[in-house]
VOLUM-862131 format. One line per field, with one value per residue: residue number from 1; residue in one letter; y negated, z, x of N, C-alpha, C in turn. Coordinates in nm, 4 decimals. Layout:
N
nr	[NUM, ...]
rest	[A, ...]
n_v	[Y, ...]
n_w	[Z, ...]
n_u	[X, ...]
ca_v	[Y, ...]
ca_w	[Z, ...]
ca_u	[X, ...]
c_v	[Y, ...]
c_w	[Z, ...]
c_u	[X, ...]
# end
This chain:
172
nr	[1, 2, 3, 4, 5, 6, 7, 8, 9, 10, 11, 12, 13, 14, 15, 16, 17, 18, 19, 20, 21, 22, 23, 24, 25, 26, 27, 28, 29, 30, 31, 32, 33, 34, 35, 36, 37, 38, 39, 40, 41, 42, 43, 44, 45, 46, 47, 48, 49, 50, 51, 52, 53, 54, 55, 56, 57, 58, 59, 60, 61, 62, 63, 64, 65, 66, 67, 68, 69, 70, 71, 72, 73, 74, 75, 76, 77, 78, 79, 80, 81, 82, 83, 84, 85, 86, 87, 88, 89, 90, 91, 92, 93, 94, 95, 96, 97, 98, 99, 100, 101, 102, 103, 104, 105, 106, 107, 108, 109, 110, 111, 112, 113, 114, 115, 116, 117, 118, 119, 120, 121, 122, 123, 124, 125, 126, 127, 128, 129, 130, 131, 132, 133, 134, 135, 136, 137, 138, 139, 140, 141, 142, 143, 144, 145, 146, 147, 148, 149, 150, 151, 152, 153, 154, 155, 156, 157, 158, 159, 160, 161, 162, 163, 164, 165, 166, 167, 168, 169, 170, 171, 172]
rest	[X, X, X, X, X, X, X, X, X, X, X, X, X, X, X, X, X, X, X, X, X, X, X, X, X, X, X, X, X, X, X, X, X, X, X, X, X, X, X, X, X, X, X, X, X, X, X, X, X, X, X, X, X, X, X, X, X, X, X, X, X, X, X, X, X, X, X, X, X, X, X, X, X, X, X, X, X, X, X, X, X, X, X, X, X, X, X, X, X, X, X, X, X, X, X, X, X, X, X, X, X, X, X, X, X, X, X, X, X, X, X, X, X, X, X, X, X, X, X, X, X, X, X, X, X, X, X, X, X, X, X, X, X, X, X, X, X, X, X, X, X, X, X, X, X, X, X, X, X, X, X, X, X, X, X, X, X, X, X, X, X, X, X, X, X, X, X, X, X, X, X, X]
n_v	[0.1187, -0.2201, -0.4606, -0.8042, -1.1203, -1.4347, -1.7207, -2.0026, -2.3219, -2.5436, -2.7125, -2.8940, -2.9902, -3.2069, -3.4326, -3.4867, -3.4338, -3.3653, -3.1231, -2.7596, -2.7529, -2.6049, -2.4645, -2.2812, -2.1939, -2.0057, -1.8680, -1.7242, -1.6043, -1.4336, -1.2732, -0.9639, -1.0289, -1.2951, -1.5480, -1.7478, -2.0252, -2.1932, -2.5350, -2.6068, -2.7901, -2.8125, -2.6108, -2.5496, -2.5144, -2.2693, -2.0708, -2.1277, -2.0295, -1.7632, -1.6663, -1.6802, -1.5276, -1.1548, -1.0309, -1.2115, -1.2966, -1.5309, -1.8264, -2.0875, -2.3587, -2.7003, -2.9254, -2.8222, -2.8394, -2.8521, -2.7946, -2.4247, -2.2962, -2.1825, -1.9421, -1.8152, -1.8032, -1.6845, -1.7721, -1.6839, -1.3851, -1.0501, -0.8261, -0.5352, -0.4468, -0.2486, -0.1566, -0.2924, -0.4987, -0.7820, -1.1211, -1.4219, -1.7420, -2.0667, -2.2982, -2.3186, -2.4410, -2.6766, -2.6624, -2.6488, -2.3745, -2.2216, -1.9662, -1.8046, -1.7809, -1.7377, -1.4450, -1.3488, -1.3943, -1.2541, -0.9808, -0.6656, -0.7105, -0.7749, -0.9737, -1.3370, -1.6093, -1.9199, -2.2555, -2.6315, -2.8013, -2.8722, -2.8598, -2.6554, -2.3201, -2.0167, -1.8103, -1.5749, -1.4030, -1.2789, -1.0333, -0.9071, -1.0325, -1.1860, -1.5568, -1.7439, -2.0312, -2.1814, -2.4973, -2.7495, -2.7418, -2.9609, -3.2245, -3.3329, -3.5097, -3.5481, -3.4391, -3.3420, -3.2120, -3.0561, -2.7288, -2.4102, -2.0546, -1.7314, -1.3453, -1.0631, -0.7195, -0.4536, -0.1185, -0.1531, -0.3395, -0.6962, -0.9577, -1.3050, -1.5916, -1.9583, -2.1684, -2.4833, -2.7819, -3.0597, -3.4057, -3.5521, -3.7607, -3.7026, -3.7366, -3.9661]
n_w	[0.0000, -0.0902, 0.0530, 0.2189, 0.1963, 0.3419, 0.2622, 0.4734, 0.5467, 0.7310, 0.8434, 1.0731, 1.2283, 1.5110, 1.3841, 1.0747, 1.0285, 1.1200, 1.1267, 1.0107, 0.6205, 0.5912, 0.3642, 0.4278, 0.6532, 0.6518, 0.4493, 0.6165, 0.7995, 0.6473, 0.5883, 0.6043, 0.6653, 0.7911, 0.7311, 0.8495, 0.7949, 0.9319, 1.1302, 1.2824, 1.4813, 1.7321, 1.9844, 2.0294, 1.8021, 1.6751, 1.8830, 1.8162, 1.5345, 1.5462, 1.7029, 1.5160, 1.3327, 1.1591, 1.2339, 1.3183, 1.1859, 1.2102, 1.1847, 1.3637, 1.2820, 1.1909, 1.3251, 1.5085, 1.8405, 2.0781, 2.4010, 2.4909, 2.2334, 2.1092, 2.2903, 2.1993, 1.9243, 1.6191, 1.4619, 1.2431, 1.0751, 0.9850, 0.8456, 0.7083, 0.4540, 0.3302, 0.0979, 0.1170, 0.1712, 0.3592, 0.4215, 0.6495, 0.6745, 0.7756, 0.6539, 0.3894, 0.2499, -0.0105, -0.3653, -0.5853, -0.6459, -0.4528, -0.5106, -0.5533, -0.3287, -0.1146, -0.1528, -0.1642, 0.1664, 0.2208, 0.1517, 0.1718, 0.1579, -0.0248, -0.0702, -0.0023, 0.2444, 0.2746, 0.3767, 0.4685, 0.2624, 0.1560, -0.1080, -0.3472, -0.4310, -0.6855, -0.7094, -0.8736, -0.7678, -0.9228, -0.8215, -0.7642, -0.5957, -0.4821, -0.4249, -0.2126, -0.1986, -0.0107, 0.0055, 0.1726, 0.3720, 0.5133, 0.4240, 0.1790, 0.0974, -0.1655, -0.3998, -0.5475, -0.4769, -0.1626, -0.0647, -0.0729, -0.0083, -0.1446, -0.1357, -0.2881, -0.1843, -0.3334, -0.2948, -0.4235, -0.5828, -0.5730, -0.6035, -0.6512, -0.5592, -0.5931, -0.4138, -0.4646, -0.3179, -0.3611, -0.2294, 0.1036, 0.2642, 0.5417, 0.5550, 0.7344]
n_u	[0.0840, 0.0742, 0.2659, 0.1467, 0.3022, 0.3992, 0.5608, 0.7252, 0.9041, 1.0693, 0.7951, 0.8312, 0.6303, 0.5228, 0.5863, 0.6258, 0.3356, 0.0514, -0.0688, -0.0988, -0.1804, -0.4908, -0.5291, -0.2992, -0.3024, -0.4873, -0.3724, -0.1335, -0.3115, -0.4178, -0.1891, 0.0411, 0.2632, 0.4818, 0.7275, 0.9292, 1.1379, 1.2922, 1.3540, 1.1205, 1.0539, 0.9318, 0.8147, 0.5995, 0.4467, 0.5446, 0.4557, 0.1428, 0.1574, 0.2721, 0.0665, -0.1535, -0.0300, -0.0112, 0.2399, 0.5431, 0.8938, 1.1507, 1.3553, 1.5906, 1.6018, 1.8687, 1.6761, 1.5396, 1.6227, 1.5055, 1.4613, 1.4903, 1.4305, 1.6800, 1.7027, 1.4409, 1.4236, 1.6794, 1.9697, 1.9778, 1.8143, 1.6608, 1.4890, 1.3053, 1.1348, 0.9183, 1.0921, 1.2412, 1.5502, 1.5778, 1.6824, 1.6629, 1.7647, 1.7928, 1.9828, 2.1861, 2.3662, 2.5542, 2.3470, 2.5261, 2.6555, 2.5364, 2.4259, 2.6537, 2.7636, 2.6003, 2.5316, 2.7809, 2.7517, 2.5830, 2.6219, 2.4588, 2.1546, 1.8770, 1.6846, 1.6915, 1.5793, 1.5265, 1.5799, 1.5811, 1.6435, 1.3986, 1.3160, 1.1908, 1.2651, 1.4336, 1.5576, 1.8079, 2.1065, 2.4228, 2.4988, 2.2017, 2.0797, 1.8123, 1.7040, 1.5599, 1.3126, 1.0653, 1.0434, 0.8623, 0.5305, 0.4255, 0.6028, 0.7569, 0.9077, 1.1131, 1.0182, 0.7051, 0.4943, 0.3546, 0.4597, 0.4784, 0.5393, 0.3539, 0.3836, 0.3967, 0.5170, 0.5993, 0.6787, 0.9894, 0.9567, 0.8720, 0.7009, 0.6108, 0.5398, 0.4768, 0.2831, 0.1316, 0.0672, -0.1231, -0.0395, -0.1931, -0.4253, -0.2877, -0.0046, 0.2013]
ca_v	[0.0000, -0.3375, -0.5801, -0.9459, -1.2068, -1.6200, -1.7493, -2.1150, -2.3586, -2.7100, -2.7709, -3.0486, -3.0529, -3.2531, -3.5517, -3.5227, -3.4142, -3.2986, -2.9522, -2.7027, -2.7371, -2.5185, -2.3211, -2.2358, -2.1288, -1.8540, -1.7485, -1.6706, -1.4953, -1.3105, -1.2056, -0.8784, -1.0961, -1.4588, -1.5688, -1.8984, -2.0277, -2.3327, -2.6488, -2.6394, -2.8841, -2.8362, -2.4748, -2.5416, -2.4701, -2.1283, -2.0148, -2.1179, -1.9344, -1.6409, -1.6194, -1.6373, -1.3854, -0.9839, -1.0139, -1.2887, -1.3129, -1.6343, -1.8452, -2.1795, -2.5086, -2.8083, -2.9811, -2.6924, -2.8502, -2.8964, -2.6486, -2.3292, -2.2587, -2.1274, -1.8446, -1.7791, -1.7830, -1.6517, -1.8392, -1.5318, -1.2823, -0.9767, -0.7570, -0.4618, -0.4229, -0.1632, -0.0599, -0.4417, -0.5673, -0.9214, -1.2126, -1.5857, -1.8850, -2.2105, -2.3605, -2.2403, -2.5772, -2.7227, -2.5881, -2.6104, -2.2337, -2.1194, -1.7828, -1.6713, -1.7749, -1.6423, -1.3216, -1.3259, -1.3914, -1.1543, -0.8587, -0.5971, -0.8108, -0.7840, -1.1320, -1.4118, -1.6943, -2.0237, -2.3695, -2.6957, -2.8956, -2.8985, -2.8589, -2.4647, -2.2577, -1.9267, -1.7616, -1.4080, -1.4162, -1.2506, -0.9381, -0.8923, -1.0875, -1.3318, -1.6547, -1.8367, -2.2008, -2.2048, -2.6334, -2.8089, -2.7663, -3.1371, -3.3202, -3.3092, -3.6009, -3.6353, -3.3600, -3.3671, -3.1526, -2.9641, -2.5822, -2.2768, -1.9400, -1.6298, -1.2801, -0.8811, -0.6130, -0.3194, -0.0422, -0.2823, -0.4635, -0.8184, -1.0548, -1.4340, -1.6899, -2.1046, -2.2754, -2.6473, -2.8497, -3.2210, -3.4729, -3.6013, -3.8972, -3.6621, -3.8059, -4.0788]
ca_w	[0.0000, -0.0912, 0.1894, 0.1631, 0.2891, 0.3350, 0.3369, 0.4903, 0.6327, 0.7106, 0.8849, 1.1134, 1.3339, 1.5108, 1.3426, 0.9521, 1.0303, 1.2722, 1.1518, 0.8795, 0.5551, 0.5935, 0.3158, 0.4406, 0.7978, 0.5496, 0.3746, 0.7066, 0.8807, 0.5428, 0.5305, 0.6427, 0.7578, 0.7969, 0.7190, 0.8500, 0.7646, 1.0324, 1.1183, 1.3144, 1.5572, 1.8445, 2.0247, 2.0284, 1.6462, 1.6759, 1.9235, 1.7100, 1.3990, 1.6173, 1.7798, 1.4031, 1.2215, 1.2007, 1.2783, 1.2200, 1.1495, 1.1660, 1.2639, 1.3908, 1.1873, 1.2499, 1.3734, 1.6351, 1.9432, 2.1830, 2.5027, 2.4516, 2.0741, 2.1102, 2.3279, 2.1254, 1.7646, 1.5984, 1.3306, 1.1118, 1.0769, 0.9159, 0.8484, 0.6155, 0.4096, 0.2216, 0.0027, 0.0324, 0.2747, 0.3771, 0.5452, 0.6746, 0.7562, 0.7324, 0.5602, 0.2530, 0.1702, -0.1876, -0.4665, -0.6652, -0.5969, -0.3344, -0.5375, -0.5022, -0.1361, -0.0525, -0.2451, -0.0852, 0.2814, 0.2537, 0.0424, 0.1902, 0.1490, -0.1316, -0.0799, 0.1360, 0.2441, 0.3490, 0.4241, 0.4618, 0.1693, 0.1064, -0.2798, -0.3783, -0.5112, -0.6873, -0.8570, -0.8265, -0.8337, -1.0447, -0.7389, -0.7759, -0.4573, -0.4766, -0.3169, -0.2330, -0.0708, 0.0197, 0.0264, 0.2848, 0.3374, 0.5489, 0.4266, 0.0488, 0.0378, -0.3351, -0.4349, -0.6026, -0.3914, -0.0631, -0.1191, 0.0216, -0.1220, -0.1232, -0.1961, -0.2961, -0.1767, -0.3452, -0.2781, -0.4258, -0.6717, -0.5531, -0.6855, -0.5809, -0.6176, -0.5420, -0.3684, -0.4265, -0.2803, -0.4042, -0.0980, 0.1091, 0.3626, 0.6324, 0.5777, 0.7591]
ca_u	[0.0000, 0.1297, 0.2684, 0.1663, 0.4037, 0.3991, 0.7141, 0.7377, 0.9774, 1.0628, 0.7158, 0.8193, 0.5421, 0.3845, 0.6276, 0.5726, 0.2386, -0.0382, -0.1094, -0.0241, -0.3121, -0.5660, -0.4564, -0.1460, -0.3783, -0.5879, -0.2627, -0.0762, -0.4149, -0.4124, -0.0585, 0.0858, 0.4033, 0.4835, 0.8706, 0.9656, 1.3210, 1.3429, 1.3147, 0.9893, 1.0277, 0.8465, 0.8002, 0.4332, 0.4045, 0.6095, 0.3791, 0.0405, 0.2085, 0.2435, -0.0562, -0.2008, 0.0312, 0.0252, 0.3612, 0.6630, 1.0090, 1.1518, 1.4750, 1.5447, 1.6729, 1.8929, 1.5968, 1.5264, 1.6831, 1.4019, 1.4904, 1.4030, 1.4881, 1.8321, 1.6661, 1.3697, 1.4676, 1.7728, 2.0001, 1.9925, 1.7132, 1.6966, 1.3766, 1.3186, 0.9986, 0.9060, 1.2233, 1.3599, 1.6107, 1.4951, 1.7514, 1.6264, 1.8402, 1.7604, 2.0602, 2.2901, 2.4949, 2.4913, 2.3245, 2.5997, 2.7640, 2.4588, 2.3985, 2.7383, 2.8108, 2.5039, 2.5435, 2.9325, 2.7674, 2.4790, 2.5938, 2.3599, 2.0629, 1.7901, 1.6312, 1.7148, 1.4869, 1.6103, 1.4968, 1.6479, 1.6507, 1.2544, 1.3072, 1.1545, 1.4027, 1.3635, 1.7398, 1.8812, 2.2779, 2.4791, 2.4994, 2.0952, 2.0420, 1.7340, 1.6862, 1.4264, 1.3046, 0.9557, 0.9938, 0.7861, 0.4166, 0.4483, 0.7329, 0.7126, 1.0327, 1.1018, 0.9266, 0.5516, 0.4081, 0.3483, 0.4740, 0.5444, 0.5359, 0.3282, 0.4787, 0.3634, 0.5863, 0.5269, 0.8109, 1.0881, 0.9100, 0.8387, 0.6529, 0.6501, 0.4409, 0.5196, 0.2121, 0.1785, -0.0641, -0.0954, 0.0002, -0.3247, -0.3641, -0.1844, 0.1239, 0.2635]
c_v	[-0.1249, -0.4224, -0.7449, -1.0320, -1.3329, -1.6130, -1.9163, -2.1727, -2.5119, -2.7470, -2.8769, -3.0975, -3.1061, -3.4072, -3.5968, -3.5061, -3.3417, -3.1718, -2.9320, -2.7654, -2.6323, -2.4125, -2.2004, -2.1759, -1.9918, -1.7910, -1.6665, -1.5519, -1.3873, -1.2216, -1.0781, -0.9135, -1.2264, -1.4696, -1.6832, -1.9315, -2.1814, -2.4415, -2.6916, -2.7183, -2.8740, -2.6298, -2.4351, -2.4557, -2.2675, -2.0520, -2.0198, -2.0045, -1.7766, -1.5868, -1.5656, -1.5476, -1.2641, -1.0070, -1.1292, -1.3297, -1.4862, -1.6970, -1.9709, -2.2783, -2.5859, -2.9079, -2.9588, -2.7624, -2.8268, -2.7404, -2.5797, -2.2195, -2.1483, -1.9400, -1.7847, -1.7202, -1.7554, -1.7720, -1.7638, -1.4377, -1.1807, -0.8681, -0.7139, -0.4906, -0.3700, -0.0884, -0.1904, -0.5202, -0.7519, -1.0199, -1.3410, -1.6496, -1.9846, -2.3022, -2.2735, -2.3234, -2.5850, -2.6485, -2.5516, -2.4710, -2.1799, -1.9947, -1.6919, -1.6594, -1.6988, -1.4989, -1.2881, -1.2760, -1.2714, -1.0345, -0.6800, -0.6686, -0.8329, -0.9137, -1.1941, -1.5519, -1.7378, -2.1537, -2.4826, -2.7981, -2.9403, -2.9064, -2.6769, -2.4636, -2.1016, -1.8736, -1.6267, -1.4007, -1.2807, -1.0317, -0.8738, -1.0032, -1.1957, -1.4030, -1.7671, -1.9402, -2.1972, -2.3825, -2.6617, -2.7942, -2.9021, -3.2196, -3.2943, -3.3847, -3.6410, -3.5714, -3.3992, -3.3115, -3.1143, -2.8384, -2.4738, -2.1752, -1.7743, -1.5285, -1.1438, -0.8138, -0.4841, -0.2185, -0.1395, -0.3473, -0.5532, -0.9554, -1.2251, -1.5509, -1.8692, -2.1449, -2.4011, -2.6924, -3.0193, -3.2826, -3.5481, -3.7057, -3.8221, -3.6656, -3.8833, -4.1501]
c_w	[0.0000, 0.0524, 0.1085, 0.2385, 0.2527, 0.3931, 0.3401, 0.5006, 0.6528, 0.7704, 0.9670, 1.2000, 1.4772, 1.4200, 1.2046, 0.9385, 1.1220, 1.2474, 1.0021, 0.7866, 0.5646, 0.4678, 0.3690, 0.5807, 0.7781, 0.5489, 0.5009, 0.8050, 0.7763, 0.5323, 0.6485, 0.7382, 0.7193, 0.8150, 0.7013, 0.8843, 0.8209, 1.0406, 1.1767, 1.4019, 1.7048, 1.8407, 1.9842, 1.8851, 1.6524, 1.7333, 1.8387, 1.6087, 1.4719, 1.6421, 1.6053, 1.2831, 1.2592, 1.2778, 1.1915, 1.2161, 1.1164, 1.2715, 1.3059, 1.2688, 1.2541, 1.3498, 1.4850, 1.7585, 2.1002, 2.3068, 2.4783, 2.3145, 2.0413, 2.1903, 2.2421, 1.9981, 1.7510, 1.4786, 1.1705, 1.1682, 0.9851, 0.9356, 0.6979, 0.5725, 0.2785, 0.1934, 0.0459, 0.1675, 0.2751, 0.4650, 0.5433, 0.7370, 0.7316, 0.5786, 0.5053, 0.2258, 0.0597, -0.2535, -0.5359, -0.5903, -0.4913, -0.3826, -0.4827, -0.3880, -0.0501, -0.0798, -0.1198, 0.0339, 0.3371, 0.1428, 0.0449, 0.2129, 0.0159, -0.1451, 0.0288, 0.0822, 0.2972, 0.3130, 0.3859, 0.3732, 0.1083, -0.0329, -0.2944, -0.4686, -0.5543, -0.7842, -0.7905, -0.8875, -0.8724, -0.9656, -0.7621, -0.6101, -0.5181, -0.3731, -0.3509, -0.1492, -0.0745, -0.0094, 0.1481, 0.2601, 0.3884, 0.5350, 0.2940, 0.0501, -0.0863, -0.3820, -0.4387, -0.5158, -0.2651, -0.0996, 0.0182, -0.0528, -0.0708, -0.1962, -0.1417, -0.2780, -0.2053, -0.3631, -0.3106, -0.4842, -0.5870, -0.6107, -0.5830, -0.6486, -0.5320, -0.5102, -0.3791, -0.4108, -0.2914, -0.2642, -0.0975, 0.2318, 0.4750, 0.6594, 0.6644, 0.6909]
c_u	[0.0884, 0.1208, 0.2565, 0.2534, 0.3638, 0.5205, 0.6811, 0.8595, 0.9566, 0.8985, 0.7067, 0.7050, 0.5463, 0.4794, 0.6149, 0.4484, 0.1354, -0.0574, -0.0911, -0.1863, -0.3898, -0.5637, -0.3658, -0.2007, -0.4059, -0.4686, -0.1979, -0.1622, -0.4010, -0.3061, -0.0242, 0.2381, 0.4212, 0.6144, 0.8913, 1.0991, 1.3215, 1.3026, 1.1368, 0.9639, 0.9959, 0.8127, 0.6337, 0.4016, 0.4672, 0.5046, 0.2049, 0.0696, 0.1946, 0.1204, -0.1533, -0.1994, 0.0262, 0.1500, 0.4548, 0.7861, 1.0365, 1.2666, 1.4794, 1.6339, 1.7709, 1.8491, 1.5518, 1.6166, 1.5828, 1.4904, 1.4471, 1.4265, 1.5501, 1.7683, 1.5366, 1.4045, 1.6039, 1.8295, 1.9626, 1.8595, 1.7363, 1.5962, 1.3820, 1.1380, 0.9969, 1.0686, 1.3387, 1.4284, 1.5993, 1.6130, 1.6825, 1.6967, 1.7801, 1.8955, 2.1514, 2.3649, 2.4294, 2.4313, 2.3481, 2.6950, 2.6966, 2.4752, 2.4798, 2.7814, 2.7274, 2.5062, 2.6780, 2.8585, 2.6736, 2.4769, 2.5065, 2.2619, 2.0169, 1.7422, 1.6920, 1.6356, 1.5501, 1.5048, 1.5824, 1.5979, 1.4838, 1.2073, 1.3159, 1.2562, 1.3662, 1.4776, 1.7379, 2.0379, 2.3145, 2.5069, 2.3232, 2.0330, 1.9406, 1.7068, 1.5698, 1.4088, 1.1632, 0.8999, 0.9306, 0.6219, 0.3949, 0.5301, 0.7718, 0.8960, 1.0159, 1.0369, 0.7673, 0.4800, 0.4281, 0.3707, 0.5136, 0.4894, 0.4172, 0.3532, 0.3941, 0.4919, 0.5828, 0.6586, 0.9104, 1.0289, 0.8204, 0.8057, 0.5785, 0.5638, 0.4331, 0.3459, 0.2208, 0.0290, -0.0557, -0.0972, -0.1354, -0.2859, -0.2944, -0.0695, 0.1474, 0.3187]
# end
């Protein structure tokens, strides 16, 4: 049976915004697993997400300082599903030469999810390793939209799909 996944990051709550979109509420009640790659701000939100997911994997960010964090969340994660070995960080550095550093840093590792930069990302280096950026569902920056990703696991084959949601007065 196929696993569904939401991969997020970069949510930023309660400071880029008061609460996730109500899409992104559904997709996570819907999903079989919830993979958030950092930067959430505030403990409060971790625990919501929780309380709302089957189950979720997820590490902390730059942003992540609040007390607490450092014991909760990991920098690195690392969850299997299905056939497909799974890693989450938040940050990778530039974009120029991510594939292969990432590839280099995570060479047992089928996908890796990361965060950070709030611009979706979606490559497979030159090792088979894919990488992915979910973007921001609250903190768009230069970017057109709100995003984050939803994803089929079916034995290995994975299939991926970018969310964007046009920006509404919930900004600041």
């Amino acid at each position: 049976m196929p696993t569904r996944l939401v991969f997020l990051s970069d949510t930023h709550l309660p400071r880029r915004a008061k609460d996730l979109p109500p899409a992104l509420w559904a997709a996570i009640e819907d999903a079989d697993l919830v993979v958030h790659a950092g930067d959430w701000v505030d403990l409060a939100t971790v625990d919501r997400i929780a309380a709302r997911a089957r189950r979720l994997v997820a590490v902390r960010g730059n942003n992540d300082v609040e007390p607490g964090f450092a014991d909760r969340l990991p920098l690195v994660a690392h969850e299997q599903v299905e056939g497909l070995r799974f890693a989450v960080v938040h940050e990778t550095g530039a974009a120029a030469g991510r594939d292969a550093r990432m590839a280099q840093r995570f060479p047992d590792v089928d996908v890796l999810v990361f965060g950070h930069s709030h611009i979706p990302w979606d490559s497979t280096a030159s090792t088979g390793l894919r990488l992915l950026n979910p973007g921001s569902p609250t903190d768009r920056r230069r970017q057109p939209d709100h995003t984050w990703m939803t994803a089929v696991v079916d034995g290995r084959d994975l299939a991926v799909e970018l969310v964007r949601l046009p920006p509404v007065s919930r900004e600041r």
